[in-house]
C-alpha positions in Angstrom: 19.4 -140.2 -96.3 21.2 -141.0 -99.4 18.9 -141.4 -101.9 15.7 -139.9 -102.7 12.5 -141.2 -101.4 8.9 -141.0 -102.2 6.1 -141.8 -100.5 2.8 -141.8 -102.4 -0.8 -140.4 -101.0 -2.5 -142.8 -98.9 1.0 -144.5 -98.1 4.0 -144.4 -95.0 3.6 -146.2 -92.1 0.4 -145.9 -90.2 -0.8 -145.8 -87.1 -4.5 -145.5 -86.5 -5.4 -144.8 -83.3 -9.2 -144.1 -81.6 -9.1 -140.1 -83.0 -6.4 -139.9 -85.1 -5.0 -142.0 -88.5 -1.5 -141.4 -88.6 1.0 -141.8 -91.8 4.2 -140.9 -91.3 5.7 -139.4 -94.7 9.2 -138.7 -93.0 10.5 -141.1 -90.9 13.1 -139.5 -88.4 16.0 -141.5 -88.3 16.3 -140.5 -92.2 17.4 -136.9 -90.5 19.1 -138.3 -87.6 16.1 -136.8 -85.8 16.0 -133.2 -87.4 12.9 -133.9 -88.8 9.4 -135.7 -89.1 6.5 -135.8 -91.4 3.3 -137.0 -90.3 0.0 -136.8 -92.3 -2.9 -136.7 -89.6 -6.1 -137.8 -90.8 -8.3 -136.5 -87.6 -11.4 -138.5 -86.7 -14.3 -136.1 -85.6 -14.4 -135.7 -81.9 -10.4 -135.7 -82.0 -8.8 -133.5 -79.1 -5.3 -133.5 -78.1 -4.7 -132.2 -74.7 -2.5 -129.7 -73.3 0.7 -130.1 -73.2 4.4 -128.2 -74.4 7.8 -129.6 -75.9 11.3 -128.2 -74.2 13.4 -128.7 -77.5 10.8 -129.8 -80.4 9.1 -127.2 -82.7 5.6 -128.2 -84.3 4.4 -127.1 -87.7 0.8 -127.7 -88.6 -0.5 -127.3 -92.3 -4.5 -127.6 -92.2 -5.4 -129.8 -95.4 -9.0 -130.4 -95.4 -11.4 -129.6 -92.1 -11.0 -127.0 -89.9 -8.8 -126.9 -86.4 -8.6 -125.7 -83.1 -5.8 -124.7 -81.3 -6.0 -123.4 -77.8 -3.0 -122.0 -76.5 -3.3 -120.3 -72.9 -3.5 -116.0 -74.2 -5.5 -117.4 -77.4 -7.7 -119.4 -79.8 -7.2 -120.0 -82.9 -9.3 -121.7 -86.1 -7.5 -122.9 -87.9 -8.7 -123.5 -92.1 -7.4 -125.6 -95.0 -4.0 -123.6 -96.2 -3.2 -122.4 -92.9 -0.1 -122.8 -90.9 0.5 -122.4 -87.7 3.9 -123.4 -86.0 4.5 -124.0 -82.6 7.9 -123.4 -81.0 9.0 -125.1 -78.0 8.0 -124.2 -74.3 4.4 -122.8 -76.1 1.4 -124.7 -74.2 -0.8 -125.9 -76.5 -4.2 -128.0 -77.0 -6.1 -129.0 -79.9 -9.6 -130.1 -81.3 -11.2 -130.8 -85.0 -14.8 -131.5 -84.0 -15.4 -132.5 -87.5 -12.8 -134.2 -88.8 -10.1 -133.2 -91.0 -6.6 -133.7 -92.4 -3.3 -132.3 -92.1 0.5 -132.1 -92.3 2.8 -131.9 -88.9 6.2 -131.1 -88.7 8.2 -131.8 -86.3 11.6 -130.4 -86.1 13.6 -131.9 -83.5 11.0 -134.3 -82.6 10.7 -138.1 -82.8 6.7 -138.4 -83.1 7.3 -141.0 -85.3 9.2 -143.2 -83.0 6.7 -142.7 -80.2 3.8 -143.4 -82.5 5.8 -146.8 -82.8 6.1 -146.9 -79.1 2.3 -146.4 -78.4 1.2 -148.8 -81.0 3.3 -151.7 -79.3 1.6 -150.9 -76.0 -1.4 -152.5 -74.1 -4.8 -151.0 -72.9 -2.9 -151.8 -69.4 0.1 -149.5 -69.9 -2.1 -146.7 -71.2 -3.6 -146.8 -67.7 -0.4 -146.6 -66.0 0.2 -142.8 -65.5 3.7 -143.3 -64.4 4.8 -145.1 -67.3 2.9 -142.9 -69.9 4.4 -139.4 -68.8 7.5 -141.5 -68.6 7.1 -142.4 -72.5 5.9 -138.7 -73.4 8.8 -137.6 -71.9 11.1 -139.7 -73.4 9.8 -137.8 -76.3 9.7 -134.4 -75.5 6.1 -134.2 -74.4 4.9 -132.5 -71.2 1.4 -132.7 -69.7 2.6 -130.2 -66.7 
């Protein structure tokens, strides 16, 4: 990146999927894939299922709501002002029951790019369990 950027509230790309409304507030490639900002506004109901990353590192910064995270020796509630990061090779799972908003980091990690690759996808490709743990793994996500 070579000049600053700034991306207002309410503003980045977006991807707004069935539980979660992604905007993406760092966009990899401006790190050469160091780093990625997404702001996840989490529909109630939203769960995320167990998975781990082998080289990416998560950061989660609860905004509003409150969230669970499940990891296999523990649970933890998670409340606006909270951080929790998640290094690689950590199982993890989540859930806001309610709703809420927050901040991930991802260090090391593409999301962004696979956020693009889901939302060019059909309701037949999602089906295809093959080609999806092919995709997550093309982006450091692992369901086993």
């Amino acid at each position: 990146m070579k000049e600053k950027q700034i991306i207002r509230n309410g503003e980045g790309k977006n991807y707004n999927y069935s539980q979660d409304h992604c905007f993406v507030k760092l966009a990899s490639p401006t790190t050469h894939g160091e780093l990625c900002f997404v702001e996840d506004l989490l529909k109630p109901g939203f769960f995320l299922k167990r998975h781990h990353h082998k080289i990416m590192t998560e950061v989660f910064y609860i905004l509003e709501g409150e969230l669970v995270l499940i990891f296999d020796d523990e649970t933890i509630i998670c409340k606006p002002g909270d951080t929790i990061t998640v290094p690689p090779n950590v199982w993890h799972a989540a859930r806001c029951d309610k709703g809420g908003k927050m901040l991930t980091i991802f260090k090391n990690g593409q999301f962004d790019l696979y956020l693009e690759k889901l939302s060019k996808m059909t309701d037949l490709d999602f089906k295809d369990k093959d080609l999806m743990k092919s995709v997550s793994a093309e982006f450091d996500i692992y369901e086993e």
